[in-house]
C-alpha positions in Angstrom: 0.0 0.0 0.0 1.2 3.4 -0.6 2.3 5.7 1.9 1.9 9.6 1.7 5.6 11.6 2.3 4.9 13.2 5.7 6.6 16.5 4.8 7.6 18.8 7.7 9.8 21.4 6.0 10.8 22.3 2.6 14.2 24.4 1.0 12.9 25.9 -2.6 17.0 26.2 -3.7 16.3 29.3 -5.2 19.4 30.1 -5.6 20.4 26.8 -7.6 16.9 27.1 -9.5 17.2 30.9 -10.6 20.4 30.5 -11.8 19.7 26.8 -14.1 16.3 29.3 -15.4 18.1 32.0 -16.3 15.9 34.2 -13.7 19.2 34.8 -11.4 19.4 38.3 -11.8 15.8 39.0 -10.1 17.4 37.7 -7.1 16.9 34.7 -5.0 14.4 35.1 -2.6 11.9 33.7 -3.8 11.5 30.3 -6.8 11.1 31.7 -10.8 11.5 29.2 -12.9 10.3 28.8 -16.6 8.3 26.8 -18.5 9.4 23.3 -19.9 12.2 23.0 -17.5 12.7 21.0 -14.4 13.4 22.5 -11.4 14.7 20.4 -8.2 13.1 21.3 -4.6 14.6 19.8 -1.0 11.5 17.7 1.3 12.8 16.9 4.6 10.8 14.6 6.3 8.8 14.7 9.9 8.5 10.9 10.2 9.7 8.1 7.9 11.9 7.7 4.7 11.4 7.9 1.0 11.3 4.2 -0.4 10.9 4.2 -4.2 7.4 2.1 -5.2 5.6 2.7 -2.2 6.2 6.3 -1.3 3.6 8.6 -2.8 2.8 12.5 -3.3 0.0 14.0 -4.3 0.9 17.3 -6.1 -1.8 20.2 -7.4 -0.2 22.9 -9.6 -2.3 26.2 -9.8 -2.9 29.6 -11.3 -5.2 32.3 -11.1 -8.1 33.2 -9.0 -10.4 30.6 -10.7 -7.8 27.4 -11.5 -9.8 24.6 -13.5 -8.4 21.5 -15.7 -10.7 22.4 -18.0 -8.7 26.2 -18.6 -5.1 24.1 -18.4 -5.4 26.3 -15.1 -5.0 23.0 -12.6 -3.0 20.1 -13.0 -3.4 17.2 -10.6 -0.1 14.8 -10.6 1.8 12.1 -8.3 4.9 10.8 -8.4 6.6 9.4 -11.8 9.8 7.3 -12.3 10.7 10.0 -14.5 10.1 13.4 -15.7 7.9 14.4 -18.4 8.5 17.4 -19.9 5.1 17.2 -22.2 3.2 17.4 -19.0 3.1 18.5 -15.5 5.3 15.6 -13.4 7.2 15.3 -10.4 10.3 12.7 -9.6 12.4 12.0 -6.6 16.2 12.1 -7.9 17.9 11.2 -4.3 18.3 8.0 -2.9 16.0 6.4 -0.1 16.5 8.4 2.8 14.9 11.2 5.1 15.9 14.1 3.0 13.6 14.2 -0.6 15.3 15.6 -3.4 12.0 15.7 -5.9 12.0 17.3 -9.4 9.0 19.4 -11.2 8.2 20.3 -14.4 5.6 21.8 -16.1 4.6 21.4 -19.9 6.3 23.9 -22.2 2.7 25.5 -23.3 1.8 26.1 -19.5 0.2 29.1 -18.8 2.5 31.9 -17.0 1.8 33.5 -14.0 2.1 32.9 -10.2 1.6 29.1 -8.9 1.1 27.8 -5.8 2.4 24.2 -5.8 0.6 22.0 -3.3 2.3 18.8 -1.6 -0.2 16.4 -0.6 -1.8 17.7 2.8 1.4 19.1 4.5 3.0 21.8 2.0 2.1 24.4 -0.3 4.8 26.3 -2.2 4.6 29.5 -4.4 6.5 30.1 -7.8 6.3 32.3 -10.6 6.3 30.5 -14.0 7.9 32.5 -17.1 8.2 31.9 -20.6 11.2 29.5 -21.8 13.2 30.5 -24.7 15.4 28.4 -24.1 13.3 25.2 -24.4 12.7 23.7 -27.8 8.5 22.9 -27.2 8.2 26.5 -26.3 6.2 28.5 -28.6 8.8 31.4 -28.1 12.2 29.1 -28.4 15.6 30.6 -30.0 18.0 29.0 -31.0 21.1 31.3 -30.6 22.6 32.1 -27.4 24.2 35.3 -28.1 20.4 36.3 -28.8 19.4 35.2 -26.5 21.2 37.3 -24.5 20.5 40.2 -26.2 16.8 40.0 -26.2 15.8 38.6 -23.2 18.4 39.2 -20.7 20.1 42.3 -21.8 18.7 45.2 -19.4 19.6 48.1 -21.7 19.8 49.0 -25.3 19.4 51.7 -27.9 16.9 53.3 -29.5 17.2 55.1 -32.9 15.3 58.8 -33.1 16.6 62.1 -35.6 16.0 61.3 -39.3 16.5 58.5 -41.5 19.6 60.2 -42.9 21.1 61.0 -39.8 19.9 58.2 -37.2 20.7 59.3 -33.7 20.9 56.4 -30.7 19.1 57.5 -27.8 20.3 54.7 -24.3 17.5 53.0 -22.5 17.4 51.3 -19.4 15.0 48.6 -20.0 15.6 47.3 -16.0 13.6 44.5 -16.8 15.0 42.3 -13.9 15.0 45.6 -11.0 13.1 45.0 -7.5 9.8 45.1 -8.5 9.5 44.9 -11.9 8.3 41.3 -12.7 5.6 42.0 -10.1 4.4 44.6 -11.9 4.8 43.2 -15.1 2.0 40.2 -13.8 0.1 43.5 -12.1 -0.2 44.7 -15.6 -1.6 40.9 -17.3 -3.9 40.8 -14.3 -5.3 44.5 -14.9 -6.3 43.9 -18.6 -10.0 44.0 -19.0 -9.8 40.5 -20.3 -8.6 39.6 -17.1 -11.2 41.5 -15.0 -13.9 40.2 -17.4 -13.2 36.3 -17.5 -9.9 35.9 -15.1 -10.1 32.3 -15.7 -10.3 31.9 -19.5 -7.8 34.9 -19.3 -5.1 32.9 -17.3 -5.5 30.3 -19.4 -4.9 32.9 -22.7 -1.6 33.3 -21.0 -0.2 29.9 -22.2 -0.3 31.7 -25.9 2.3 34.3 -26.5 -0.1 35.3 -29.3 -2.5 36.3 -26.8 0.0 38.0 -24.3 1.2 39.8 -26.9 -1.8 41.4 -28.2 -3.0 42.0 -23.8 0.3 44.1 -23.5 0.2 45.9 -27.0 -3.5 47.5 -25.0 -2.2 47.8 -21.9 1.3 50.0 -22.3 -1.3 52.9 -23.4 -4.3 53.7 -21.4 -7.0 54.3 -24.1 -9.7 51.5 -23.3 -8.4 50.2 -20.0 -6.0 51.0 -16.8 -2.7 51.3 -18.8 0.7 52.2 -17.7 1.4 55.3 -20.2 -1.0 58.3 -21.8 0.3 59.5 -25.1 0.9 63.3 -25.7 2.0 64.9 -28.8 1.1 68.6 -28.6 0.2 71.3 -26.6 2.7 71.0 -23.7 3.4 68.7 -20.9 1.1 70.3 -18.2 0.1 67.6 -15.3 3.3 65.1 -16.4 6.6 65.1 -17.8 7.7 65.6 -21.5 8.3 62.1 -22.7 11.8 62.9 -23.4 12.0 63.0 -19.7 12.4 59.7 -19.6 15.8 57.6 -19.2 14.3 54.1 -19.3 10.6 51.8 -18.5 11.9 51.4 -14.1 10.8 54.8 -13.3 8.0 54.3 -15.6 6.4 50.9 -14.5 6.7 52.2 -11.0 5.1 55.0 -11.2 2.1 53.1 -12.6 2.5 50.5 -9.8 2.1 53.3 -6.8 -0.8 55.3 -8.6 -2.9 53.0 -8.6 -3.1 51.5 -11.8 -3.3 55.6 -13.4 -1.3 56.4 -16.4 1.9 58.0 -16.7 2.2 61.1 -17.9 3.2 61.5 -21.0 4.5 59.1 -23.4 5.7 58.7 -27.2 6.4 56.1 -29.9 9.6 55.2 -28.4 8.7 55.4 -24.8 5.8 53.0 -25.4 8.2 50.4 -27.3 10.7 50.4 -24.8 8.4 49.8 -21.7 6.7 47.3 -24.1 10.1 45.7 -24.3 10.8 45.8 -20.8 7.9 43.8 -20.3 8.3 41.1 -23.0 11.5 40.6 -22.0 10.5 40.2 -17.5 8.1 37.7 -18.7 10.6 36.1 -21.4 9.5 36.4 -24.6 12.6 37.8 -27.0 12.2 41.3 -28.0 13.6 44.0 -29.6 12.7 47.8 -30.2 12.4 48.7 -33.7 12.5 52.0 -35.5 11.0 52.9 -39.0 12.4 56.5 -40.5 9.6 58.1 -42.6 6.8 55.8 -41.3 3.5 56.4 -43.1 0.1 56.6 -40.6 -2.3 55.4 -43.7 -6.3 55.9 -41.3 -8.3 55.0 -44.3 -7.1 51.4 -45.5 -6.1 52.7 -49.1 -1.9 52.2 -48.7 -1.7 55.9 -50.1 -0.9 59.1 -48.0 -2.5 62.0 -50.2 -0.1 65.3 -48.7 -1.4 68.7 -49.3 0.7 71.6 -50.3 0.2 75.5 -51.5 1.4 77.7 -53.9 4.9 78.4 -51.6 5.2 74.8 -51.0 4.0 75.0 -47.6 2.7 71.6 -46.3 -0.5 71.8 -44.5 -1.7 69.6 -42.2 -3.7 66.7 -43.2 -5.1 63.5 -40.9 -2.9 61.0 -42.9 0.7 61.6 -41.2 4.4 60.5 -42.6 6.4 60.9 -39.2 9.4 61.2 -39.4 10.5 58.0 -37.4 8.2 55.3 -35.6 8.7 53.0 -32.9 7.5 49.7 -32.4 8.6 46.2 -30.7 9.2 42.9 -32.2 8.8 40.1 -30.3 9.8 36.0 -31.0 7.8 33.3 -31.6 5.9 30.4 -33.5 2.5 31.1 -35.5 0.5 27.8 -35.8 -2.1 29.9 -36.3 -1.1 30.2 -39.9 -0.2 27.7 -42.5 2.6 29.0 -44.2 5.8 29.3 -42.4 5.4 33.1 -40.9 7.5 31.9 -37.2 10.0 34.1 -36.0 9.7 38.2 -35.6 6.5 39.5 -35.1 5.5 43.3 -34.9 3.4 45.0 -32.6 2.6 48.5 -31.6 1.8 49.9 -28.4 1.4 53.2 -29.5 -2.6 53.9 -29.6 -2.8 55.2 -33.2 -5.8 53.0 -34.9 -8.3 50.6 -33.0 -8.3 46.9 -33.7 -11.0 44.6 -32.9 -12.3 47.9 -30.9 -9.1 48.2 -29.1 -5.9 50.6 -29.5 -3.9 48.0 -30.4 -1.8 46.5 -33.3 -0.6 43.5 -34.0 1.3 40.9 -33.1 1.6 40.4 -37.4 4.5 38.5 -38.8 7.4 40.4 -40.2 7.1 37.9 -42.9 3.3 38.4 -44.1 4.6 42.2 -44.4 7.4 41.8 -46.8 5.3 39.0 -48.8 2.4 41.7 -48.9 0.1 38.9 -47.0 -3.1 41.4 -45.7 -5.3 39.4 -44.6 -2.7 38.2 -41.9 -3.7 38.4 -38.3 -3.1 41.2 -37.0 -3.3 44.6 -38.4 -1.0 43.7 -41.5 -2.9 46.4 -43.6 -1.6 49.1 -41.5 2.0 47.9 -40.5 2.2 47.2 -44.4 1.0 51.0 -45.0 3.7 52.4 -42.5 6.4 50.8 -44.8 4.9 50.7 -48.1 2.6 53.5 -48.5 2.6 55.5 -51.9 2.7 59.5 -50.9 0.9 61.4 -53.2 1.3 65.1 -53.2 -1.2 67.9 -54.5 -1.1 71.7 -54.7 -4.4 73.3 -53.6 -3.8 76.7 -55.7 -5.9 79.8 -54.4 -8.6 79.7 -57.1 -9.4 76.5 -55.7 -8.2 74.1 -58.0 -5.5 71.5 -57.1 -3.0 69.5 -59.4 -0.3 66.7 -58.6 3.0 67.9 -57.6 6.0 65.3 -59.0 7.8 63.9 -55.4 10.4 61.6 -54.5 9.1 60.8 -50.8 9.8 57.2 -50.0 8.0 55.6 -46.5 9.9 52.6 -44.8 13.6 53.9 -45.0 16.2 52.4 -43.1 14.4 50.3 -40.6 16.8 50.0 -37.6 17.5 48.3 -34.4 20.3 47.8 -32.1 23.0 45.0 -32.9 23.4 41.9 -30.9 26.5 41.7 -28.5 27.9 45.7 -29.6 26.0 49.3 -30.1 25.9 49.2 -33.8 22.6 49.8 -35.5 21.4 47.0 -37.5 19.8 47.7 -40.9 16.9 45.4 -41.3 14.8 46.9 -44.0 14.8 44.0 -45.9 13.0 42.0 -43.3 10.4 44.0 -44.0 10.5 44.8 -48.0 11.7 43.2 -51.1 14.9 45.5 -52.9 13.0 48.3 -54.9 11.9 47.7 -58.1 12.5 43.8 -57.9 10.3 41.0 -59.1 9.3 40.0 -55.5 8.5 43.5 -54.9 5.8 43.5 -57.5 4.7 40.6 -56.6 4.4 41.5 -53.0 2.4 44.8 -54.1 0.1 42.6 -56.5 -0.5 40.5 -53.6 -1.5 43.7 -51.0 -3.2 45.2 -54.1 -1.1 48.1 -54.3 -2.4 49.6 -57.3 -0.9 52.8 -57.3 2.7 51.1 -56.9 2.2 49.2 -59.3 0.8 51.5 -61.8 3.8 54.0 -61.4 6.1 55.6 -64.1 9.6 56.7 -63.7 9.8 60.0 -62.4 10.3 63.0 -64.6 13.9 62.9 -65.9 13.2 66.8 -66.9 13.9 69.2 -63.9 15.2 67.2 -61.1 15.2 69.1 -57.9 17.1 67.4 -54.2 17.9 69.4 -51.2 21.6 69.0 -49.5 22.9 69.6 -46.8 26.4 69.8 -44.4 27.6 67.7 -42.2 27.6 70.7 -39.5 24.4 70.9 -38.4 24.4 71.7 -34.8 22.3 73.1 -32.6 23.0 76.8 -31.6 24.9 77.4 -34.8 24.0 79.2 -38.0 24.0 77.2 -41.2 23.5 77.0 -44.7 21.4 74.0 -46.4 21.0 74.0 -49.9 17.6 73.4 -53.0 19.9 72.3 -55.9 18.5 72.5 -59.1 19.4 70.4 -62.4 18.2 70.8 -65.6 18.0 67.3 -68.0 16.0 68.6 -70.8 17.6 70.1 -74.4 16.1 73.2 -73.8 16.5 76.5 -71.9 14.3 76.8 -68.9 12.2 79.5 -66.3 11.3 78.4 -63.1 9.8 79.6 -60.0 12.1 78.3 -57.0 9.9 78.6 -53.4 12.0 76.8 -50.9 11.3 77.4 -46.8 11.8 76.0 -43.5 9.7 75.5 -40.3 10.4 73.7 -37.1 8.6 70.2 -37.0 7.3 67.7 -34.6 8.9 63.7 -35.1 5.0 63.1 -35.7 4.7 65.5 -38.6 3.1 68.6 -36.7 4.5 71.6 -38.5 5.3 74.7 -36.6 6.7 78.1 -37.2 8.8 79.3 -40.2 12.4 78.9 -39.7 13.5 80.9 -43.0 12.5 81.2 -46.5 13.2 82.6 -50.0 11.2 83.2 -53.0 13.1 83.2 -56.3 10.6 84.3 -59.3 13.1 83.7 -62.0 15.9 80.7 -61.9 17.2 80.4 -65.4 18.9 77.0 -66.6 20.5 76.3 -69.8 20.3 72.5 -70.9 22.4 70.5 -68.2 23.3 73.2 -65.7 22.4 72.7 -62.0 22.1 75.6 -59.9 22.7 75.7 -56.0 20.2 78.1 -53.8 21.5 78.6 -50.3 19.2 79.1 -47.3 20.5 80.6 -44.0 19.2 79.2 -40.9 20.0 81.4 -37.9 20.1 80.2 -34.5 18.1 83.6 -33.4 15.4 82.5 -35.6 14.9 78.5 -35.0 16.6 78.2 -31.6 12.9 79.7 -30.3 10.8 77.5 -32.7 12.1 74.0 -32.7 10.7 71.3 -30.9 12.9 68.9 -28.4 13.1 66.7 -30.8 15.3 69.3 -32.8 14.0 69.2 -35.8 13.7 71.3 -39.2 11.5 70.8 -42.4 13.1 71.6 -45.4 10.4 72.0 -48.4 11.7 73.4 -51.9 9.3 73.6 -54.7 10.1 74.1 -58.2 7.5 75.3 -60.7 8.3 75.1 -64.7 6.6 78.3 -66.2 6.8 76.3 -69.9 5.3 72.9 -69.0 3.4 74.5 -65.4 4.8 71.4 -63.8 5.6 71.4 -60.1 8.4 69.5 -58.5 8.8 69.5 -54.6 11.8 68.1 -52.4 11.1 67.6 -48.3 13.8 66.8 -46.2 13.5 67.1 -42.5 17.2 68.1 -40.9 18.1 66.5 -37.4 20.4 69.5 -35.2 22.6 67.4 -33.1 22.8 68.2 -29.8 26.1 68.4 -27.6 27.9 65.3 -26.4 28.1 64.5 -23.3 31.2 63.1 -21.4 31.4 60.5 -18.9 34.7 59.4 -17.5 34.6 57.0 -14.7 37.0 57.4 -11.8 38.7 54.1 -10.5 38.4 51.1 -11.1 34.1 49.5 -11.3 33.7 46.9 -8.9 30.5 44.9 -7.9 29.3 46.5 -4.7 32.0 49.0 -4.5 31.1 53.0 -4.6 32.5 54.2 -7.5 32.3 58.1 -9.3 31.2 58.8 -13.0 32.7 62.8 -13.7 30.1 63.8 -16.6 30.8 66.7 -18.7 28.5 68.9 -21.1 30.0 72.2 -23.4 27.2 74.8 -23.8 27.2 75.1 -27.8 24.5 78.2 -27.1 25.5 81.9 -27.8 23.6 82.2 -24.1 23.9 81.5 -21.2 22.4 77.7 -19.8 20.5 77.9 -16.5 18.4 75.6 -14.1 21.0 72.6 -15.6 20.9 68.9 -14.5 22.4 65.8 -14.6 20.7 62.6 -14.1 22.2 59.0 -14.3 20.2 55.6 -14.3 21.8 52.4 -15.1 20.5 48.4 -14.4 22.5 46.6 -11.7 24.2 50.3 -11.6 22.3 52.7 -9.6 19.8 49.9 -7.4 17.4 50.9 -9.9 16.7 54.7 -9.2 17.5 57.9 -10.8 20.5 60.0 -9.4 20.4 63.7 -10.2 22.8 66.2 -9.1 21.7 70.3 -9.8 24.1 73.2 -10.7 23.7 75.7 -8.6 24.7 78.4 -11.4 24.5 79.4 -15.0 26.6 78.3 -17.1 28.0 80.6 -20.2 28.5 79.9 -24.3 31.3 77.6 -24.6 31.4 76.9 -21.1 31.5 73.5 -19.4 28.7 72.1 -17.4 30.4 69.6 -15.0 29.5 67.5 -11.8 30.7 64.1 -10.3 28.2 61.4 -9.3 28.4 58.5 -7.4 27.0 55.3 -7.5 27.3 51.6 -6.6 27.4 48.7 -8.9 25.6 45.8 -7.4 25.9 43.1 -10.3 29.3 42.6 -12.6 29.5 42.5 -16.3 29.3 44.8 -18.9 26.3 47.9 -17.8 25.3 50.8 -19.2 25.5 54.2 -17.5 22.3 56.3 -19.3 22.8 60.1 -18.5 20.6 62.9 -19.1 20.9 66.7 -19.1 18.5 69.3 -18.6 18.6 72.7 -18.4 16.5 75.7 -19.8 17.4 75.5 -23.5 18.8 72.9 -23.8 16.4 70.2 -22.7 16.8 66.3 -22.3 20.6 65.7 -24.1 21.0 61.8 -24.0 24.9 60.3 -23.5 25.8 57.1 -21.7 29.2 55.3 -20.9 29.4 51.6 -21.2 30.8 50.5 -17.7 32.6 46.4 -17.4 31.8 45.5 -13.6 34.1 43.5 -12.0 33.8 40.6 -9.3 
């Protein structure tokens, strides 16, 4: 007959277990262990000894508030010879004795969440269970180690912002393994109206990365439910903080954590990726930020972007947007839902631009189904396909009225970028997400999306051509030149009309105040001359008018007084902002206090006041912000300089994210790669 184990105490070997999981670096206080992988608890014994064939345990695995075996939500299982790793199981692994050495594991397509773990009628034990990348029957396995590293256990990285000829990496601390941040991570799954609608079918959703996916691309914004960021893109930052503000997701999570489930104020595209990441990454699904440079927000379905202009080639604004970059996340895993191969990256958007199934959301839709032009994919692939793809056509409203097409050579989806693996670099991956231009696939991509208007396009007039240049010294606080340069490829003489302006711009595509413009009423061109028309932009002028995000709209519009054809070049300009320097002092040991001496020169012609540095860094600053004030102003060409200390509490290679504030010069971003020794 068998006989129960009569269990008196219990060591969870966190330690031993968080370390085999790959969940170390959240401590080891408590058991997190991931799906699809056995993990080895100590039972010591109040009366009697394990003897293999008649000992017995009854063991009850549970999640959620409502755990059932119909939801996968409950498993009920005893004592096997061996483990199982299709299904939940449990095997003693010591010898005959008074101390129990008993292995668990649960099925690779378990739910995630908290557990309790019941042990016949004497224990009950509590784990959190996390997605397994590292196990082949997971749904979110990769197979590459230096990946792996990258995207689910790297705790900072860099996003790319400025313009798609000048991409600028911006540092993030992603913090995704800091005190508190998996808690809040499972606060987030629990607070999605799914969740507070049906907790148990919800819970049970969460064995599906599909599903998770989709919960969290909701729940980083706050328009249908209690999410952790409210967007802003206008009007000032009253009641919050200007999303540049921010450093990395810690803070950010956090803040949502102590106010009660309200939204933090403000966010943007980036901000809403990287906290998106952050949480991907606590629960352990791969991810990675991505950015798109002149990303196309297409609201009515048609994959064109129709772009209104007057007779000085001033853009107004119109509903249909090209920003000038976009943020979103991709995330790793298997689609059975689909029967062509479309496994691997999938894209989804946490910004709250378009509803989905009645829900600001987007996505997750293979990066595949995009380039292969696959729509009716699930989910969203219209619009992600739009943001790349879109055709942008532009028209001239004239004062009488009437309108005609303007010749353009705006191409959406440039330069797609994220960070390397293993080094800072950015890594081109464009062609992820498009066939080369003008290729066979291409077309037959398009044909498959139905992209008539690509497909019915002719080669752009070879007449006039018309580009905008610019120098390589474009910084902010300096006074510049950029250039509308002119060529004529026709046989014949020519008369044109040459507007070409300026105005401060938004990364969104809100236009602002002119910067500086010129009217030329006769530009004459004999048969292959090209022409160069300089426009000064004065620091007096745009210092006032550009946004944070330090940007200028260039628009030049050539009109031909023969053929009344109109030709218009856009370029928006990126001013690049001072760099900052970070020099450590001594040598960076785990647990030792060590001093970073930062470094800013004002590039003004004025004075800087009100300055600020602020450092953040995972395993570097025990996951707060440090800020040290100036306590003066600090003149043009002038250095702004403090020293900051701070005490690495992990070793290996961290990331030191600094920030500098000060009353015109707001939000610089710098950071210093710090190695952490033992």
């Amino acid at each position: 007959m068998a006989q129960a184990l009569d269990i008196e105490r219990w060591n969870l070997e966190c330690e031993f277990n968080n370390m085999d999981h790959s969940t170390d670096l959240n401590g080891a206080d408590r058991l997190i262990v991931r799906r699809g992988q056995l993990f080895t608890i100590s039972l010591y014994l109040r009366s009697g000894r394990y003897q293999p064939g008649v000992s017995s345990l009854d063991c009850i695995a549970e999640t959620g508030p409502q755990p059932s075996e119909q939801y996968g939500t409950r498993a009920s299982f005893g004592l096997s010879a061996s483990i199982d790793t299709s299904c939940w199981s449990a095997a003693v692994i010591s010898p005959p004795g008074d101390m129990v050495a008993l292995s668990v594991c649960s099925p690779p397509d378990a739910p995630i969440g908290r557990y309790t773990l019941t042990l016949g009628g004497s224990g009950r034990i509590e784990f959190i269970l996390l997605f397994n990348p590292w196990c082949t029957g997971d749904a979110v396995y990769m197979d590459n180690e230096r990946s792996l590293e990258e995207y689910v256990l790297s705790q900072d990285g860099i996003i790319y912002r400025g313009s798609y000829k000048h991409p600028i990496p911006t540092p993030w601390n992603f913090g995704q393994f800091e005190s508190g941040i998996l808690d809040i991570c499972l606060r987030i799954l629990d607070m999605n109206p799914k969740c507070l609608k049906n907790p148990g079918k919800d819970c049970s959703g969460r064995r599906n990365p599909i599903y998770v996916s989709r919960v969290l691309s909701a729940m980083v914004n706050c328009n249908d439910d209690k999410g952790v960021l409210l967007g802003k893109w206008t009007d000032g930052y009253e009641g919050g903080v200007s999303p540049m503000f921010w450093r990395g997701s810690v803070e950010i999570l956090r803040n949502w954590d102590t106010q009660a489930c309200q939204p933090v104020r403000y966010g943007q595209c980036w901000v809403f990726a990287a906290v998106a990441c952050s949480i991907f990454r606590a629960l352990g699904i791969p991810c990675r930020v991505v950015t798109n440079y002149l990303s196309a927000h297409d609201n009515n379905s048609d994959l064109v972007i129709e772009r209104y202009i007057n007779e000085n080639g001033e853009l107004t604004q119109s509903k249909e947007m090209i920003w000038n970059y976009h943020c979103w996340v991709e995330s790793w895993m298997t689609r059975p839902d689909f029967k062509s191969d479309l496994n691997g990256w999938q894209a989804s958007d946490p910004t709250p631009q378009e509803k989905s199934e009645g829900v600001y959301c987007c996505g997750p839709i293979p990066v595949r189904a995009i380039k292969e032009g696959e729509l009716t994919s699930k989910y969203d692939a219209a619009f992600v396909f739009a943001e790349v793809n879109a055709d942008v056509v532009t028209i001239m409203k004239k004062k009488d009225g009437s309108t005609s097409k303007v010749t353009s050579t705006t191409v959406v989806g440039q330069k797609i970028s994220t960070k390397s693996v293993g080094s800072d670099a950015r890594e081109d991956i464009t062609h992820l997400y498009k066939h080369p231009e003008g290729s066979d696939e291409e077309r037959e991509a398009f044909k498959k999306a139905n992209h008539q208007n690509k497909l019915l396009q002719q080669q752009q007039n070879q007449g006039l051509h018309l580009t905008i240049k610019v120098t390589s010294d474009m910084r902010k606080g300096c006074d510049f030149d950029v250039f509308a340069v002119v060529t004529n490829n026709t046989q014949s003489e020519k008369k044109c009309r040459l507007v070409f302006g300026s105005c401060a711009v938004s990364y969104n595509g809100f236009l602002g105040d002119n910067c500086g413009f010129k009217d030329l009423l006769n530009v004459e061109l004999l048969p292959g001359a090209e022409r160069r028309v300089p426009l000064r932009l004065n620091y007096s002028k745009y210092g006032g008018l550009i946004t944070e995000d330090n940007l200028i709209r260039l628009a030049a519009l050539l009109m031909d007084y023969s053929t009344r054809d109109a030709t218009l070049a856009v370029r928006n300009i990126v001013l690049d902002n001072p760099e900052i320097k970070v020099r450590i002092l001594g040598e960076p040991k785990e647990n030792r206090k060590l001093a970073a001496e930062i470094t800013l020169k004002n590039p003004l012609p004025e004075p800087l006041e009100n300055c600020c540095f602020s450092i953040e860094g995972a395993n570097l600053t025990a996951g707060h912000v440090i800020s040290e004030r100036l306590g003066f102003s600090v003149g043009p060409g002038e250095d702004a300089k403090v020293k900051i200390y701070f005490t690495p509490t992990h070793s290996g290679m961290r990331k030191l994210v600094v920030d500098f504030d000060s009353n015109k010069l707001c939000h610089v971003k710098g950071y210093r790669n710090v190695i952490v020794g033992k």
